[in-house]
C-alpha positions, 0 to 999 in steps of 0.5 A, spaced: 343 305 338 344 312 338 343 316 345 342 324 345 346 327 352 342 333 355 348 337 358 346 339 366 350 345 368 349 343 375 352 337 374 360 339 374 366 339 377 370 343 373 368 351 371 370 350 363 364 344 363 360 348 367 360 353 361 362 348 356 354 345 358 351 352 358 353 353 351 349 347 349 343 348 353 342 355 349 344 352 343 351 356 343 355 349 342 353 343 338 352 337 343 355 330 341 352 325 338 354 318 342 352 311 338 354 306 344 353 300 339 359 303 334 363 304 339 363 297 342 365 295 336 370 299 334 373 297 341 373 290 340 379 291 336 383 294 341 381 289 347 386 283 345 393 283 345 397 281 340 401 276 344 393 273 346 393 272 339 399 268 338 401 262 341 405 265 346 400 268 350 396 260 351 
């Protein structure tokens, strides 16, 4: 699943952010592309410990 983000610049903290999402607003910065789906899976690789993979973490 694959989603589109549609920066707000009214919505940062941070003066960089605030110029970071003008810029993709007009069209100055590529806006990234986030793909939840592949980036769960990918995270499932890093969520088990190598002592829960063995028989001392039972």
């Amino acid at each position: 699943m694959s989603e589109e983000l549609k920066p707000d610049p009214k919505q940062t903290d941070v003066q960089e952010a605030e110029l970071a999402a003008q810029n993709m607003v007009e069209g100055k910065e590529k806006v990234p592309e986030v793909d939840f789906d592949v980036d769960y899976e990918a995270s499932k690789e890093y969520s088990v410990s190598d002592v829960d993979k063995s028989e001392a973490g039972s």
